[in-house]
Backbone as CSV, one residue per row, in Angstrom:
resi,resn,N_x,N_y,N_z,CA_x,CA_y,CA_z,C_x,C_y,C_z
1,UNK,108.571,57.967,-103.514,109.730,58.646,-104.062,109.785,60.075,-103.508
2,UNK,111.137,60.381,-103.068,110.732,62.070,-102.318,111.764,62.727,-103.534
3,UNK,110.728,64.023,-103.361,111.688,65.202,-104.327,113.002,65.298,-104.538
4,UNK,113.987,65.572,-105.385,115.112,66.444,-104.701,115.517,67.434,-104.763
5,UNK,116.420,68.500,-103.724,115.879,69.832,-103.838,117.388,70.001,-104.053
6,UNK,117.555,70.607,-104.892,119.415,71.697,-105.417,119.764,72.657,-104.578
7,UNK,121.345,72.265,-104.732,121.890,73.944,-104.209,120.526,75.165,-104.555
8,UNK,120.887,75.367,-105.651,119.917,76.487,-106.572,118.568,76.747,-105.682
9,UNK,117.750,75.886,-105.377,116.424,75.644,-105.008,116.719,76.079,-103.421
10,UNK,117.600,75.549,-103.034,117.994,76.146,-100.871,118.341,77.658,-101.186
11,UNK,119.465,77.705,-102.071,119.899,79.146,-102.687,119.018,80.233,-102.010
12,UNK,117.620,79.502,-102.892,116.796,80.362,-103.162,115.926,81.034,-102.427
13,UNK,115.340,80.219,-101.640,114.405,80.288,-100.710,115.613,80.852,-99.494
14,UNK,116.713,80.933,-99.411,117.179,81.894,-98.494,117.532,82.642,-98.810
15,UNK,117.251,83.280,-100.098,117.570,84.595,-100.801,115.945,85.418,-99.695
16,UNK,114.723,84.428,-100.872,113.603,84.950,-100.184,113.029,85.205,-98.500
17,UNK,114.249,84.900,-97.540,113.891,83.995,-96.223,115.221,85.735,-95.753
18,UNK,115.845,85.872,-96.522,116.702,87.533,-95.926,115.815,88.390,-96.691
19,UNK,115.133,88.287,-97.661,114.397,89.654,-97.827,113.820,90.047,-96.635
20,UNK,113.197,89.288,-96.242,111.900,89.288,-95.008,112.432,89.288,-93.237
21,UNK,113.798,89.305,-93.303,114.282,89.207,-92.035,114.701,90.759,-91.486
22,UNK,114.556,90.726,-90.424,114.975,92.016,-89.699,116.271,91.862,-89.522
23,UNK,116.957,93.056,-89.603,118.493,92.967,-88.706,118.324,93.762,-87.325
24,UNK,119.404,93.476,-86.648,119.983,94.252,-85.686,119.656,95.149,-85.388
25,UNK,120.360,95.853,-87.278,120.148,97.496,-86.754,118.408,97.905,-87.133
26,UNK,117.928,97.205,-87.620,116.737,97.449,-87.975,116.152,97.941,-86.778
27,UNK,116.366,96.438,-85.849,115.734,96.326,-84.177,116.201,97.815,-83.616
28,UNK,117.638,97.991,-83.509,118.231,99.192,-82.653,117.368,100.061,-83.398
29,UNK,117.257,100.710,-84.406,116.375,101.659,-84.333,115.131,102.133,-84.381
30,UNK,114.483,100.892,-84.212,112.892,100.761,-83.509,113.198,100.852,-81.636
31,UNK,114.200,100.338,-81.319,114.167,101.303,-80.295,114.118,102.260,-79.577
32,UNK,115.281,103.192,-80.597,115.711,104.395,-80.313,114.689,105.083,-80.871
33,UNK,114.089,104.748,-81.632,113.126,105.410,-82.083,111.882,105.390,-80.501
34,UNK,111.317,104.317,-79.748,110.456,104.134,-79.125,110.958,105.242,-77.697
35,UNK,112.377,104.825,-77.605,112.355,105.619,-76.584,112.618,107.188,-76.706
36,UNK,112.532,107.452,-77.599,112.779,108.681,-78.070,111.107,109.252,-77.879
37,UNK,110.149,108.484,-78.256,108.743,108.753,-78.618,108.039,108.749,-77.509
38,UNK,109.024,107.787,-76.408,108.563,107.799,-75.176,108.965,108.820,-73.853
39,UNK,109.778,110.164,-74.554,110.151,111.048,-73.449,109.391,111.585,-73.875
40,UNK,108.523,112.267,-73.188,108.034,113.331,-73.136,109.182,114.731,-73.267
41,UNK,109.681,115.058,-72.117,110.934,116.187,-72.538,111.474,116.157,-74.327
42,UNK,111.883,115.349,-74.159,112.393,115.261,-75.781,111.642,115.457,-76.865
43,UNK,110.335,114.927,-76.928,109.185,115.602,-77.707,108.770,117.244,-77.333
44,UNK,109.107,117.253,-76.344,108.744,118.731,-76.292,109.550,119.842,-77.021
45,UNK,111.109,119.077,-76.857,112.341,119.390,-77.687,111.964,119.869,-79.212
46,UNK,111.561,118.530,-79.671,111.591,118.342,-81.205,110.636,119.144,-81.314
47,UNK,109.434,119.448,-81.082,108.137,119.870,-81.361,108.689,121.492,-81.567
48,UNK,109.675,122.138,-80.464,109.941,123.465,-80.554,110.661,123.500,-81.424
49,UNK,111.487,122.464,-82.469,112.391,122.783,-82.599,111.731,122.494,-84.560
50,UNK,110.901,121.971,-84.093,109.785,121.842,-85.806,109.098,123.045,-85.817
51,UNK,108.659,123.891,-84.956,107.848,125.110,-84.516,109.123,126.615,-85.339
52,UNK,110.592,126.183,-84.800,111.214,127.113,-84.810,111.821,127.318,-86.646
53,UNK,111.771,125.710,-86.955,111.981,125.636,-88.421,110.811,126.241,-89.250
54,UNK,109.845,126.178,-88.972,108.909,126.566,-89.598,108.737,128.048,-89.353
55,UNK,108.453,128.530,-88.511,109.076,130.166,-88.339,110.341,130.782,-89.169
56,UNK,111.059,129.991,-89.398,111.979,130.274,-89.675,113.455,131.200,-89.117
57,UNK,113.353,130.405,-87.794,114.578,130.745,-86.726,115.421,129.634,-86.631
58,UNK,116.388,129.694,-88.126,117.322,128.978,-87.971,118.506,129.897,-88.898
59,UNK,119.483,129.254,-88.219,121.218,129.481,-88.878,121.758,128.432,-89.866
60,UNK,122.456,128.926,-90.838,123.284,128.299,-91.244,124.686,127.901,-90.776
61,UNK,124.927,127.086,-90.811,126.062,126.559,-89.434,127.188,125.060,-90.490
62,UNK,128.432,125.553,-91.117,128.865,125.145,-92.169,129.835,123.864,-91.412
63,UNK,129.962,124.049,-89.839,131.073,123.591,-89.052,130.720,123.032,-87.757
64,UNK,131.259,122.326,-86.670,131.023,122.307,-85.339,131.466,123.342,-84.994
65,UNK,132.485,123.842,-85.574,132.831,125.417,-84.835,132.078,126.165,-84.905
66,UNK,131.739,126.370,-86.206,130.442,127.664,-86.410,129.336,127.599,-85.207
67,UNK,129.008,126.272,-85.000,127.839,125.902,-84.026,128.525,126.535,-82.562
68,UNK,129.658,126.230,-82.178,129.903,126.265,-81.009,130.043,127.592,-80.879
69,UNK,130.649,128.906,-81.704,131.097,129.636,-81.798,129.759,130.528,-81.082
70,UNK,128.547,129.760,-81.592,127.111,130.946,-81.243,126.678,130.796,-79.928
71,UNK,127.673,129.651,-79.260,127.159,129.499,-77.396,127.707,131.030,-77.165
């Protein structure tokens, strides 16, 4: 005699079967993340730019204008 399994019971187990799944964007930003981790230049970027926050050489900047305004 074999089991039988319900809507309810498939339901279910693909409720539990998307907890555990990656998306897309999950993937895209394990990328962007890798290649980001993988420039060197760009780490050198961020690193000055964690250096400069912590010094405390930053602006308040309310706009893109405000930003552009300080080129």
């Amino acid at each position: 005699m074999t089991d039988s399994v319900t809507l309810e019971d498939v339901y279910r187990e693909l409720k539990r079967l998307e907890e555990k799944m990656v998306t897309r964007e999950d993937v895209e930003a394990l990328v962007d993340s890798v290649e980001i981790l993988s420039n060197p230049q760009t780490m050198k970027v961020l690193q000055k730019s964690d250096e400069d926050i912590k010094a405390g050489r930053v602006k308040d900047a309310a706009s893109v204008k405000d930003l552009l305004d300080e080129l």
